[in-house]
N, C-alpha and C positions, 0 to 999 in steps of 0.2 A: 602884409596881411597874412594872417597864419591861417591855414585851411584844416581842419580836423580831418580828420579818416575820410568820412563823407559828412558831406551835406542834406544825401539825400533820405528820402524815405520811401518804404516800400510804396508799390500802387498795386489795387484790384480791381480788375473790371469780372464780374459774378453776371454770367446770364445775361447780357446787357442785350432787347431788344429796342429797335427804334423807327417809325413809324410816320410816314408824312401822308398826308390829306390828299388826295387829289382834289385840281380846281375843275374839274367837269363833273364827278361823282361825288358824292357827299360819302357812299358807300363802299366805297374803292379807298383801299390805302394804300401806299407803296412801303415795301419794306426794306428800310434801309439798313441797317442791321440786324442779325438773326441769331440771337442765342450767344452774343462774344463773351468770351471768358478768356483772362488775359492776367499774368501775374508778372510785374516787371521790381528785380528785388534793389535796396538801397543803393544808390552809388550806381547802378546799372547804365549802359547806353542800349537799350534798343530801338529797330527800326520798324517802320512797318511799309511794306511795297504790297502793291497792287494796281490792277487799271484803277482807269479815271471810273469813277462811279460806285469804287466799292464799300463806301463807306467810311474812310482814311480820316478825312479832314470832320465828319459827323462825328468820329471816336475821339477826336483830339477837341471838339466842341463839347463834348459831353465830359469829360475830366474836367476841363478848364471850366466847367461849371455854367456854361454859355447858355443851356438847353439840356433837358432831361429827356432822360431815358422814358420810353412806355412803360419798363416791366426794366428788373435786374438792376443791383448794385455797384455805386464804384467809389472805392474806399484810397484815401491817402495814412499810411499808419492806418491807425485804428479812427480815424474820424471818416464819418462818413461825408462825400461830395454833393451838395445841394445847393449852391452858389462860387460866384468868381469868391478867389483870392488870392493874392500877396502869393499865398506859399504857390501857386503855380505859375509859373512863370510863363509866356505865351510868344513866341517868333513865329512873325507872316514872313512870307516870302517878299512882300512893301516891307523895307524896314516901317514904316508907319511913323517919320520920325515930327517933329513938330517945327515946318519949317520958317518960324519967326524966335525961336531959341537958337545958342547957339550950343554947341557937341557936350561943354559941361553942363547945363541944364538940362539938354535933355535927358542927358544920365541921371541925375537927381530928380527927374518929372516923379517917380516913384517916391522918391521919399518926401516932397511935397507932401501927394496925392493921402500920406499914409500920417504924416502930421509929425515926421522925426527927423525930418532936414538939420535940426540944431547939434544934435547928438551923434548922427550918420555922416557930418557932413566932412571931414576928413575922408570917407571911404570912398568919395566920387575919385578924388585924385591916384589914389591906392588903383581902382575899376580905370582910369584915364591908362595908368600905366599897363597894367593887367591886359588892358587890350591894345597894346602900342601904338594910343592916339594922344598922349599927353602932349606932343606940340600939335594939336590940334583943337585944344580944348576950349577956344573962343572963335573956331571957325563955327561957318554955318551950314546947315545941310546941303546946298548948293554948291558949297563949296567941296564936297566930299565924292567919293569914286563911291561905285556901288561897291563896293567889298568893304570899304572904309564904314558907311552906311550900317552896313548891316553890322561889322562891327561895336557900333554905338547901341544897334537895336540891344545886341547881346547885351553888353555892360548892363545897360538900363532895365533887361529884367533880370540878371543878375547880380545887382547891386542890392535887390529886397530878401536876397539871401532865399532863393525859391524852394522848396523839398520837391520839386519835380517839376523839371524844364520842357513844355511843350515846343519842338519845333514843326511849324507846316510847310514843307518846301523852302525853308529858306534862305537855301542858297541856288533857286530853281530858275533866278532871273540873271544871274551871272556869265559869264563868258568861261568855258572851262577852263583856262589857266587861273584864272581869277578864283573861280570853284573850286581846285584842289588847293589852293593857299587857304583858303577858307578854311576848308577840312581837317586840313590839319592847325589850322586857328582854333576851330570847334572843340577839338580832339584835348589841342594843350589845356585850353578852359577850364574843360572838364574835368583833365587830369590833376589838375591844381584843386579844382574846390570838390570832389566827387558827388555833383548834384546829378540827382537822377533824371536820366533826358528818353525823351519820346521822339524819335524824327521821322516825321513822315515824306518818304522822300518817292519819286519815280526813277530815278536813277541806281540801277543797280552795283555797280560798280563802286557808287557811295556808300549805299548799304555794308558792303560786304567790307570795304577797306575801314569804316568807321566803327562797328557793332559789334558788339558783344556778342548777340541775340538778333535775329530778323523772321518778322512774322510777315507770312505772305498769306493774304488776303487775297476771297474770290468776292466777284458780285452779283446781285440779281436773286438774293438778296448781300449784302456785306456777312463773310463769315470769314473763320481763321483756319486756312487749308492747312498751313503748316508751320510750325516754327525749327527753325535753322539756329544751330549754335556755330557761332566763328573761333576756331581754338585758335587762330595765327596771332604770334605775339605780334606786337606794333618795336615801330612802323611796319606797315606791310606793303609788300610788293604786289604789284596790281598787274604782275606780268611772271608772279608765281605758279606752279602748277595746280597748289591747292585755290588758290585766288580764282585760277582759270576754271575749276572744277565747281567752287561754289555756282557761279558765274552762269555754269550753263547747267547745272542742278536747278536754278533760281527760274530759269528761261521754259527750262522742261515745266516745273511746276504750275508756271504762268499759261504757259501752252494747251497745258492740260485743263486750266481753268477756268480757260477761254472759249472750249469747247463744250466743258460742260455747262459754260455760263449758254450760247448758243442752245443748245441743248432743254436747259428750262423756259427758256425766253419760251416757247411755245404749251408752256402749260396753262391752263385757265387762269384768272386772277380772279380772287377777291380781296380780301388780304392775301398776302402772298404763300403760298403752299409749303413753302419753304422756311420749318418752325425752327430752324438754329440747330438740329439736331445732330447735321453731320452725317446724317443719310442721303444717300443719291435716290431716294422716290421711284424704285423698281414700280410704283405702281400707280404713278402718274399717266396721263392720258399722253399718248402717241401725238407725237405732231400732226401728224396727218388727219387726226380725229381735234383737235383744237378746234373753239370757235374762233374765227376769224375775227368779230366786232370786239371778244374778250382782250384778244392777242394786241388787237387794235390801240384798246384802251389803257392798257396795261404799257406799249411802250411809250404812248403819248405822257402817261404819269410817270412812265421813267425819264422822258427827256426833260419833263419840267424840274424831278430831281437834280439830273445833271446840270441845268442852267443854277438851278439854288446854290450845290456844290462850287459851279466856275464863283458865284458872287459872293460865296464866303468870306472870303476876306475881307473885302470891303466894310460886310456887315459885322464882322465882330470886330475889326478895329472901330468902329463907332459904336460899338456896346463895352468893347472895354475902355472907351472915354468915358463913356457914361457911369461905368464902375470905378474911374480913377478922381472922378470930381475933379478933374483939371477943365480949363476953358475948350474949346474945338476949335478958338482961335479969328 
């Protein structure tokens, strides 16, 4: 299998605001992203960290064309994102595999799904070896290690040749010796085909050993504090001084974001005050001056977020069945 330069292709997210309903107030809406603007260039690996809630796995829904934005742009090349496709490739943290196939079919469930099995169908075995499961390739998921697992997930969306590889935590369910073989599984993949990848990880230590690029996200509402470039050539040492220094640069900034996330938690709600701009709101109301009933409502529509967020996966692996036209089995 020859790889060209890259595979991938640029991404932009322009403005991207994102907005969910509260189920108590019709007039209350919770903000889940504010204002993101994100430029990730061809062949690139970047990461995105932040707590739970900030918006991570809604910004990796919104590319992969799962759910639209309120307001703001997101571009693959020059086409703009208004539905799933093929070219975005999508890894949950559940490999999601289909477990009445066995390891080469589910590789191929893609090209089924897409109508080119006839023509593709040499490149499963090419994708078997690529990911060093070729004496595996009539086992069944059952029969497989979670590293091995998640392995097939990759193939399988890397087999429809993706211009930008969505990963959402997925390798967040592993055992860490397991988790850095992975990593650097990930790492070779990539370096082989240069498809442009997104991984949303809560591990910092992943971030910084695999990225190019890591953008670190605050919440309350999701926005981009800051982006970090990783100059250490690979492999890298994860017990280097710069390694160390990204590391607890990465922890300060989360620290910091944490407080100010506490910090607005006590502003009024309606829609959230908080318009994407990147200002700290010198002239928002004092805590101490907060309504209470406001404050009330406003976290009660945040936790309903956070449970949306935990059952993400679940629900867009059954949306993208629905999008692949395969059975559910």
């Amino acid at each position: 299998m020859s790889a060209s330069a890259s595979e991938g292709s640029s991404l932009r997210v322009l403005g991207v605001v994102k907005e969910f309903p509260s189920p108590d107030n019709a007039n209350v809406r919770t903000m889940a992203l504010a204002g993101v603007t994100l430029s990730v260039a061809a062949g690139e690996l970047v990461s995105i960290v932040g707590p739970s809630g900030c918006g991570k796995s809604t910004l990796l829904r919104l590319i992969a064309g799962l759910d639209s934005p309120n307001s703001g742009e997101l571009w693959i090349g020059d086409v703009p994102i208004i539905a799933p496709s093929a070219e975005r490739g999508l890894v949950f943290q559940d490999p999601n595999l289909f477990p009445w196939l066995t390891v080469r079919r589910n590789i191929q469930a893609g090209l089924v799904a897409r109508g080119v099995l006839q023509e593709k169908r040499h490149e499963v075995d090419e994708f078997l070896r690529l990911v060093g499961l070729d004496a595996f390739a009539n086992a069944f998921p059952h029969h497989l290690s979670g590293g091995m697992s998640q392995r097939v997930a990759l193939a399988r969306a890397l087999i429809n040749h993706p211009k930008v590889l969505l990963l959402d935590e997925p390798l967040g369910a592993l055992d860490a010796f397991t988790r850095m073989r992975m990593q650097d599984e990930v790492l070779r993949l990539w370096q082989a085909r240069r498809t442009t990848m997104l991984l949303v990880t809560h591990d910092i230590d992943e971030a910084i050993y695999m990225s190019d690029r890591i953008v670190i996200m605050t919440p309350s509402p999701g926005r981009i504090e800051r982006t970090i470039s990783v100059a250490q050539d690979r492999p890298r040492q994860r017990s280097s001084p710069e390694f160390l220094r990204l590391r607890g640069e990465i922890l300060e900034l989360l620290h910091f974001a944490g407080n100010a996330t506490r910090d607005r938690s006590s502003v009024s709600p309606g829609v959230s005050p908080d318009a994407g701009d990147g200002s700290s709101g010198d002239d928002r109301k004092p805590p101490e001056q907060a309504d209470p009933a406001a404050v009330k409502q406003n976290t009660q529509s945040g936790a309903v977020h956070s449970l949306r967020e935990a059952l993400s996966s679940r629900k867009n692996s059954t949306s993208l069945l629905r999008h692949s036209g395969l059975p559910p089995g």
